[in-house]
N, C-alpha and C positions, 0 to 999 in steps of 0.2 A: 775578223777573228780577234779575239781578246786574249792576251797571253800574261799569266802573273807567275812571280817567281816569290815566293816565300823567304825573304831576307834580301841581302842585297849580290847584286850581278856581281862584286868583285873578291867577296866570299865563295864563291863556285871554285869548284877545285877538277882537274882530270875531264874525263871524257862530259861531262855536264857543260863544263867550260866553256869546251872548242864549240861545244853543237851551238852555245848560246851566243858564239863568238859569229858563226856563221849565220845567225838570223839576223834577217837584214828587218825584220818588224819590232812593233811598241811591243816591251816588257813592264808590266808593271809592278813593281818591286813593293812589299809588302813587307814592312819589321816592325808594324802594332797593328792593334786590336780593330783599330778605328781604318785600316785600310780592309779592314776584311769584309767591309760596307760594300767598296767598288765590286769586289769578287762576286758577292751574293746576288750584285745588280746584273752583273753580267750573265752568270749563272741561270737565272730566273729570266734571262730574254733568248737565251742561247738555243741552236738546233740539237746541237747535242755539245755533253763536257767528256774533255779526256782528263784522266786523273792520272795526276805524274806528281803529286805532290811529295814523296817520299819513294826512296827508293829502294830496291830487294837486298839490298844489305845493310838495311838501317834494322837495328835489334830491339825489340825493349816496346814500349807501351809510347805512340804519338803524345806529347807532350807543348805544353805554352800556347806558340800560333798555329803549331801543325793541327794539334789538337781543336783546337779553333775554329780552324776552318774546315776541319773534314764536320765536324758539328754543323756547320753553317751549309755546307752541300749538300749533306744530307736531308737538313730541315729542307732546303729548298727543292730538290729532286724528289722527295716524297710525295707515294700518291696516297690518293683517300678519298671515302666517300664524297667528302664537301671541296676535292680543289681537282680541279684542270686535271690530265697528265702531263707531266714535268719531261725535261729534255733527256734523253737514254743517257747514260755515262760509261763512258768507256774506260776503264781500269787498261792500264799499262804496267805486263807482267804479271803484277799483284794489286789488291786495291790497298791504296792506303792506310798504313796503322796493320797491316796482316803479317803478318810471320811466317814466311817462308815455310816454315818447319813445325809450325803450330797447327793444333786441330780445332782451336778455338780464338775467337779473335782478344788480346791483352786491354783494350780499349779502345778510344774513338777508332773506328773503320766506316773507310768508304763502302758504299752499297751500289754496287756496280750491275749492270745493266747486262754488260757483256767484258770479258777480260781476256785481253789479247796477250797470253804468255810464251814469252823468248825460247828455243828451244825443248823445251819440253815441260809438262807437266812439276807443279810442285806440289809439296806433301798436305800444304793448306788448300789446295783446290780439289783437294780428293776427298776430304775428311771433313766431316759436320761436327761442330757447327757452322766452321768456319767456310769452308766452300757454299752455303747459303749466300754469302755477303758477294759472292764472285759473279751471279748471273752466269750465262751461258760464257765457258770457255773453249775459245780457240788458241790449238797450238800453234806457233805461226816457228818454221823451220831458219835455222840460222848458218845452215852450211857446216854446221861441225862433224868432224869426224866419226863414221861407224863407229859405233858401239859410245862416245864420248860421253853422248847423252844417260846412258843407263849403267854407267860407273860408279861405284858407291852406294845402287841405286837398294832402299830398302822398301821401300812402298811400289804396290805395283796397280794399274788400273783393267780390272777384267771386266773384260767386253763381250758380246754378243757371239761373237766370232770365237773366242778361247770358249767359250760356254759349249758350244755347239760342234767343236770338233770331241769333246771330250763325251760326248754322248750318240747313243746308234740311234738308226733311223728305227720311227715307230712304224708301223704299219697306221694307213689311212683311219682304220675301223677300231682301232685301241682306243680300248679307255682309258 
């Protein structure tokens, strides 16, 4: 398993930190252009990639090396008439470069396969264009308390199930 960190391990701050403190494997630390070689090799030999490059409370449009390398994942994970298919990518929470709160993505974004979001749905995985870039999401549950999740909550997602209580039954033979 190949693991890169975009800048250096002793710039990490908070809960990034401890988790990176706790890996006992190779990080490869990445602060130019020319390390984002490695990434792309790896990327391109890989079963699948998980995208952690940026996190759900970075705001604003990916930028420099971020921006860089969600470019360079993307080139390499794309499929197409003339190449292979490329390794699935897993988005964590959000894919890189998306905006939580946006309906459209601000610039470079990952183009995720499948997107494993914390707690509950956000307003970018509901909304096109931007939920395009997310592949199939899963909500994966974090223990927080009833109701915690839908506090504040202004977007809502209608289902099959809300659809269908709100209508009577037909009869078999209606047209």
């Amino acid at each position: 398993m190949d693991v890169f960190l975009l800048g250096q391990r002793r710039d990490v701050r908070g809960d990034a930190a401890e988790a990176l403190r706790r890996y006992a494997g190779r990080v490869g630390e990445i602060t130019a252009e020319a390390g984002l070689d490695a990434l792309e090799r790896a990327v391109g030999g890989a079963h699948v990639v998980v995208d952690a490059l940026l996190g759900t409370g970075v705001d604003g449009t990916a930028r420099g090396l971020g921006a860089s390398a969600i470019e360079r994942l993307n080139h390499v994970t794309a499929m197409g008439e003339d190449r292979p298919p490329q390794p699935p990518v897993v988005a964590l929470d959000l894919p890189s470069g998306l905006s939580a709160d946006r309906g459209a993505p601000t610039g470079p974004t990952v183009r995720a396969t499948l997107t494993a979001t914390f707690g509950g749905h956000k307003r970018a995985l509901l909304l096109e264009p931007a939920a395009g870039w997310a592949g199939q999401v899963v909500v994966i549950p974090l223990g927080l308390p009833d109701g915690e999740t839908e506090r504040d909550v202004t977007t809502f997602l209608l289902e099959d199930g809300d659809a269908r209580s709100a209508l009577t039954p037909r009869p078999a033979d209606a047209h």
